[in-house]
C-alpha positions, 0 to 999 in steps of 0.5 A: 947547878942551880934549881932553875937550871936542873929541870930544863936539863934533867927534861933535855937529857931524860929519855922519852916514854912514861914516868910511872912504871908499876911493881913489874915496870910496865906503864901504868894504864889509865884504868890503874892510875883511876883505881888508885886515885879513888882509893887515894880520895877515899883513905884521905876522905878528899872527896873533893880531890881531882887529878887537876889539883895535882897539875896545878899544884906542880905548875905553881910550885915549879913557877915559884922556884923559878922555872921559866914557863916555857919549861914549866908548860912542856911536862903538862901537856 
């Protein structure tokens, strides 16, 4: 199947509920999730890091693969 053609599929069939799950496969809580993008930021020293770089970069790299907008747009809210 083509690229473009995976993510629209893969998002119809997925089920609904969170994507990250921790070592005992409960959801991450906003505060785990805090905690280990400051730790993140500091071993990289990217004090300059924030969580936006990480929707940008996969709304722009998902668009150049061919992913239509639409598609793209949903997972971000």
């Amino acid at each position: 199947m083509p690229r473009k053609r995976r993510v629209p599929a893969y998002s119809l069939r997925k089920p609904a509920g969170p994507i990250f799950l921790n070592s005992n496969g409960k959801p991450w809580t906003k505060d785990s999730i805090n905690s280990a993008f400051c730790r993140l930021k500091k071993k990289t020293k990217m004090d300059s890091l924030c969580a936006y770089d990480f929707r940008h970069g996969f709304a722009t790299e998902t668009l150049k693969r061919g992913v239509d907008t639409t598609t793209v747009l949903s997972p971000l809210g």
